[in-house]
MMTF fields as JSON, N, C-alpha, C and O atoms, coordinates in Angstrom:
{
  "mmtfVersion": "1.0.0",
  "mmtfProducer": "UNKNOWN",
  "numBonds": 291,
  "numAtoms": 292,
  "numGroups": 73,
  "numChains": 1,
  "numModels": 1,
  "chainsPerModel": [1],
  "groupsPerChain": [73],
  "chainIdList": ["A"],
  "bondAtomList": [4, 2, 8, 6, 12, 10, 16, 14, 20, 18, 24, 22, 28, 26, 32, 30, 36, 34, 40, 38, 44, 42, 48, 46, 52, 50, 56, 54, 60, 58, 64, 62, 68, 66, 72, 70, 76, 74, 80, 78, 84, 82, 88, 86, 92, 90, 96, 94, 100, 98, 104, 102, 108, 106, 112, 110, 116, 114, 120, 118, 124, 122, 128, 126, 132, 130, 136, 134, 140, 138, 144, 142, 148, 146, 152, 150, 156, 154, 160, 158, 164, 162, 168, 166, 172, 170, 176, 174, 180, 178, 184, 182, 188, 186, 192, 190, 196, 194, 200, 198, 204, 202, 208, 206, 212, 210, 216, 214, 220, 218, 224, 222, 228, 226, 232, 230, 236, 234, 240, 238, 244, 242, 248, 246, 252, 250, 256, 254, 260, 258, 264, 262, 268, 266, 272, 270, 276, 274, 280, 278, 284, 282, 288, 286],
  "bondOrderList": [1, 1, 1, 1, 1, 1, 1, 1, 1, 1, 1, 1, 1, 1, 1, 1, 1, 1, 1, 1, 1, 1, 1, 1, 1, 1, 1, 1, 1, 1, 1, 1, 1, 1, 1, 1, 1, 1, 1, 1, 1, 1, 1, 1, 1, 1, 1, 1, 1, 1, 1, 1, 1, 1, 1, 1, 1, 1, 1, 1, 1, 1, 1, 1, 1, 1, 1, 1, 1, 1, 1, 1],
  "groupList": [{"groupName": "UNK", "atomNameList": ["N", "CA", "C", "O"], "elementList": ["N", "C", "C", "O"], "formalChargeList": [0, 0, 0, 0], "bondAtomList": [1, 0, 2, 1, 3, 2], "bondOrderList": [1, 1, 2], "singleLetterCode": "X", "chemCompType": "L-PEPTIDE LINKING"}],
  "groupTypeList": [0, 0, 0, 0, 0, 0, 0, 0, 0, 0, 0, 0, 0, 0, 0, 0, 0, 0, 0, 0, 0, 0, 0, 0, 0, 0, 0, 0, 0, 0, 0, 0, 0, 0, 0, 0, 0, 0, 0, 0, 0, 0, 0, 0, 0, 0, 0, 0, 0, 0, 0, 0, 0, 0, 0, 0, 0, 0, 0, 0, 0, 0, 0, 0, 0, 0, 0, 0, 0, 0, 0, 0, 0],
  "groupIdList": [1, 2, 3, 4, 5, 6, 7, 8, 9, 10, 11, 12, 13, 14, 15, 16, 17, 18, 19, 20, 21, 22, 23, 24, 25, 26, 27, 28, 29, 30, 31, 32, 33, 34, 35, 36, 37, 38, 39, 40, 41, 42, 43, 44, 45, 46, 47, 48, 49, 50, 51, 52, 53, 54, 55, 56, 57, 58, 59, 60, 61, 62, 63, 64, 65, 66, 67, 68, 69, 70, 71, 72, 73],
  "secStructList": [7, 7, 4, 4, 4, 2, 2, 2, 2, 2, 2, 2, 2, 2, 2, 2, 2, 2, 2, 2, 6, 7, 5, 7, 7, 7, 1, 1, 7, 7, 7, 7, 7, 1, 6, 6, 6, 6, 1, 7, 7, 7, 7, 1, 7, 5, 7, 7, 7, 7, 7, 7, 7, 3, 3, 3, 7, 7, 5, 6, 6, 6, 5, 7, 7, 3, 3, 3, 7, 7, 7, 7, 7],
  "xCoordList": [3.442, 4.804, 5.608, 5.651, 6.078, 7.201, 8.735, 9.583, 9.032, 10.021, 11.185, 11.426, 11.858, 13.318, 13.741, 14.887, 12.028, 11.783, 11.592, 11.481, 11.574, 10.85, 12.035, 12.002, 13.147, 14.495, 14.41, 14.398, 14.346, 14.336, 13.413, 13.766, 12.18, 11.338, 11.063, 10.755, 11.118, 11.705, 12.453, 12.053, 14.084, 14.88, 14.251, 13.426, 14.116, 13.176, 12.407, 12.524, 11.284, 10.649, 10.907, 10.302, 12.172, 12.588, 13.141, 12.968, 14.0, 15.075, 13.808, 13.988, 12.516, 11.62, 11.417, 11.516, 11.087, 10.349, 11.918, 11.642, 12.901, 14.082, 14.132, 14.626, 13.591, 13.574, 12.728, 12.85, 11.87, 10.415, 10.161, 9.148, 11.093, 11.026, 9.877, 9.377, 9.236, 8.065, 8.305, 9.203, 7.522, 7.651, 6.345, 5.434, 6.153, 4.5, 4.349, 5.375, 2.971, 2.902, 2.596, 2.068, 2.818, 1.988, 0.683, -0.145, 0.374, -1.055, -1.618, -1.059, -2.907, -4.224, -3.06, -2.693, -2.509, -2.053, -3.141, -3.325, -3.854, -4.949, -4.505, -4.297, -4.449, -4.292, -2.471, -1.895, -1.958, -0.8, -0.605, -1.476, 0.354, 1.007, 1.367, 1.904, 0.986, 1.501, 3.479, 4.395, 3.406, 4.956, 5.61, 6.838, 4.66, 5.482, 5.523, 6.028, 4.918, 4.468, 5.615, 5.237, 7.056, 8.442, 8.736, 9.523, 7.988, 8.264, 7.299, 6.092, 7.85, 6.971, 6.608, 7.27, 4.979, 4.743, 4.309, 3.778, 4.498, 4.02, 2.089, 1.372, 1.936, 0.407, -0.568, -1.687, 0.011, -0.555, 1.073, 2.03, 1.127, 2.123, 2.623, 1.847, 4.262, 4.576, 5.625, 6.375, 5.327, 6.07, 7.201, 7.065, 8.775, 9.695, 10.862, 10.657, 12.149, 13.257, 13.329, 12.949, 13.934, 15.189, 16.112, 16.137, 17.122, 18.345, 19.007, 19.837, 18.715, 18.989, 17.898, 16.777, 18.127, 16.719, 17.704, 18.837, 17.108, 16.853, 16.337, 15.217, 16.675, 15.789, 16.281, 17.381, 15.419, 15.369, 14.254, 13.037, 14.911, 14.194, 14.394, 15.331, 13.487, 13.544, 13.026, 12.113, 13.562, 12.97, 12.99, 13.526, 12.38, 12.261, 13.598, 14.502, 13.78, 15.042, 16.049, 17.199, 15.66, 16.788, 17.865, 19.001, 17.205, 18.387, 17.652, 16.551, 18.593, 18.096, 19.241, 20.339, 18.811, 19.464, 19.089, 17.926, 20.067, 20.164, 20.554, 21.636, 20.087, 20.872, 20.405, 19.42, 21.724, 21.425, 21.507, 22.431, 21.097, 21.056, 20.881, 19.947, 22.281, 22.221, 22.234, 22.754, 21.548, 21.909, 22.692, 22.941, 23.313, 25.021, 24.719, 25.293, 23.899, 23.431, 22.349, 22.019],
  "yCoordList": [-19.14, -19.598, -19.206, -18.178, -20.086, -20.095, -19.467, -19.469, -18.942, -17.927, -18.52, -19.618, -18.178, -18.838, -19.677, -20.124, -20.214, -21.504, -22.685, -23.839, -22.207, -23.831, -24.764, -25.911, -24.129, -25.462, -26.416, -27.647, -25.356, -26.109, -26.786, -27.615, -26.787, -27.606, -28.652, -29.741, -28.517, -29.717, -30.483, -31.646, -30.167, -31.296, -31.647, -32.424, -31.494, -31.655, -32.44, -33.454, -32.626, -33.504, -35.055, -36.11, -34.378, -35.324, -36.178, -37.364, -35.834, -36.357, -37.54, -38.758, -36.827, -37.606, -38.8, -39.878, -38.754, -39.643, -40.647, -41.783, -40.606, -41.533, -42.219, -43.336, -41.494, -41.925, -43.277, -44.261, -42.745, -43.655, -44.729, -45.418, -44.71, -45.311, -45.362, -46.471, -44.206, -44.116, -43.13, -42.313, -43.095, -41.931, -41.318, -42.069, -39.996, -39.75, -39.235, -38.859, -39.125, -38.945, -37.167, -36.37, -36.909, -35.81, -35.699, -36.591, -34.216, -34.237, -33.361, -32.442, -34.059, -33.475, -33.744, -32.639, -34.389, -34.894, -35.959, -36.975, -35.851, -35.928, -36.48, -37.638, -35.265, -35.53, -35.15, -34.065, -36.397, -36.76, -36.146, -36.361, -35.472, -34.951, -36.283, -37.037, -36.483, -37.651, -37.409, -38.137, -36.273, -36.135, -36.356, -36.285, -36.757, -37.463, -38.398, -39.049, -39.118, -40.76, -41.532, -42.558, -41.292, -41.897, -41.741, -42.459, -40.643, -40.529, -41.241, -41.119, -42.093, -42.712, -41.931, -41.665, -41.498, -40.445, -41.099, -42.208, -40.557, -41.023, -40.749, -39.762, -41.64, -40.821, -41.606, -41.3, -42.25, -42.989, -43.002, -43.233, -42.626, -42.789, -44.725, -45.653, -44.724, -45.858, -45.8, -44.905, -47.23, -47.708, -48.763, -49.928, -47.477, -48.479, -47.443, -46.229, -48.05, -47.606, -46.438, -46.486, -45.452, -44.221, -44.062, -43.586, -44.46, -44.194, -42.884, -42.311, -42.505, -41.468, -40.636, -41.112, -39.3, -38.446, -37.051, -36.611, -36.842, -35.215, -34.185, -34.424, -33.011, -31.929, -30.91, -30.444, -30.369, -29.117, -27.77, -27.884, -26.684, -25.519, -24.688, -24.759, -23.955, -23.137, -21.929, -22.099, -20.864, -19.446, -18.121, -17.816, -17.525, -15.92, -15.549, -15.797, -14.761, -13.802, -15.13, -14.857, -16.091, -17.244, -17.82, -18.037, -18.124, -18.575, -19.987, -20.164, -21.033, -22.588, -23.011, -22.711, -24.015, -24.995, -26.708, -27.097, -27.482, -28.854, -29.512, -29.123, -30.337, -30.88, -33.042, -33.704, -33.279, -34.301, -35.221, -34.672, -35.931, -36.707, -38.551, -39.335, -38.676, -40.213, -40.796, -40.215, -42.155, -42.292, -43.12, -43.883, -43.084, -43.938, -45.049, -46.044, -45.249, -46.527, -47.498, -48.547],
  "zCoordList": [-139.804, -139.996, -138.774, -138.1, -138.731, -137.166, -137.502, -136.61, -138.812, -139.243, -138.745, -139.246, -138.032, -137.516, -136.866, -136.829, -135.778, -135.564, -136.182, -135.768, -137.205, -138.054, -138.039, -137.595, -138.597, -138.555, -137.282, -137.259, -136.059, -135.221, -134.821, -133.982, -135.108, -134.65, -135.51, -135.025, -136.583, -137.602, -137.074, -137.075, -136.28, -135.962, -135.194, -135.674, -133.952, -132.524, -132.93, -132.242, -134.054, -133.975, -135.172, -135.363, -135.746, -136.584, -135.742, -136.021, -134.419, -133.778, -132.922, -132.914, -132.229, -131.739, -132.497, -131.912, -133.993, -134.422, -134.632, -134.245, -134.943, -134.747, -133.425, -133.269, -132.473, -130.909, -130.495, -129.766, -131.346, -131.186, -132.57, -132.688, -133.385, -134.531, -135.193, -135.384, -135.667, -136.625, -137.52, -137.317, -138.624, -139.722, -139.36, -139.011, -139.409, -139.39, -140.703, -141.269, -141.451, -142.577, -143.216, -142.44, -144.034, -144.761, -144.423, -144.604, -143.744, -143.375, -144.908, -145.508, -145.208, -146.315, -147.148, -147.549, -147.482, -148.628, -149.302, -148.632, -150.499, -150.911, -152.513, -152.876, -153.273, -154.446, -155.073, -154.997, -155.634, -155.701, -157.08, -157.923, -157.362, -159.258, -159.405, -158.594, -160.599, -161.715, -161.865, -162.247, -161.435, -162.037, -161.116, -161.089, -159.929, -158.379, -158.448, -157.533, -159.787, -159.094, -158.494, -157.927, -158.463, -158.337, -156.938, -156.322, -156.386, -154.478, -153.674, -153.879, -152.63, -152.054, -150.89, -149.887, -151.344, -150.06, -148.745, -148.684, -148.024, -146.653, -146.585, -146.745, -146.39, -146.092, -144.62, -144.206, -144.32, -142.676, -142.19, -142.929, -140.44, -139.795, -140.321, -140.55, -140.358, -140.471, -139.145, -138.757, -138.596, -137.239, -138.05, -138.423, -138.176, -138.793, -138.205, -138.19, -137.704, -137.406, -138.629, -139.798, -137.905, -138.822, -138.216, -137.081, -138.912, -138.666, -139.163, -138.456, -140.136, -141.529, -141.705, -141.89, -141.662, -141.749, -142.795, -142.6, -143.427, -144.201, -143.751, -143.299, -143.655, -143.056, -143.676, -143.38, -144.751, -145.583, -145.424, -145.277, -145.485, -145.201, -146.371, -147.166, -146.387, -147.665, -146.78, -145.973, -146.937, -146.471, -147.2, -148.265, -146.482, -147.219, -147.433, -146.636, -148.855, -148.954, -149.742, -150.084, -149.897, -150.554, -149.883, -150.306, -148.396, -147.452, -147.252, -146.732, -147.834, -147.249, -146.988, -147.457, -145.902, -145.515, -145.593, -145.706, -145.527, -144.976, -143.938, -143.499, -143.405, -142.468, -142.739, -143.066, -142.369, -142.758, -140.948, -140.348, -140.367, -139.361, -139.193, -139.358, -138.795, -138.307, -136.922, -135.969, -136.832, -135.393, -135.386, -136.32, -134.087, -134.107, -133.451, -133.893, -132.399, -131.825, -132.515, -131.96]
}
């Protein structure tokens, strides 16, 4: 675990994949909960514009954050 890095490298590469307009998928994502069936998981990179991205962290000690990101062009 990258501890106080992770937020940031999350955006960094969230901000990339908006750059380049692709989603990349969940890696070893394999076997899906039935009680997910309602989220559409990613599971092969998809080549489609983001405009709008989410970025949630959960960490030790009960400190999370959000950040939400749009692009303006």
């Amino acid at each position: 675990h990258t501890m106080a890095a992770c937020g940031v490298i999350e955006t960094v590469l969230t901000l990339y994949m908006m750059q380049e307009n692709f989603i990349a998928p969940t890696l070893n994502l394999e076997d899906i909960d039935e009680r997910c069936a309602m989220v559409r998981h990613v599971q092969k990179l998809i080549e489609h514009p983001v405009k709008t991205a989410a970025i949630q962290n959960f960490a030790f000690g009960g400190v999370n954050t959000s950040l939400l990101i749009r692009k303006l062009t």
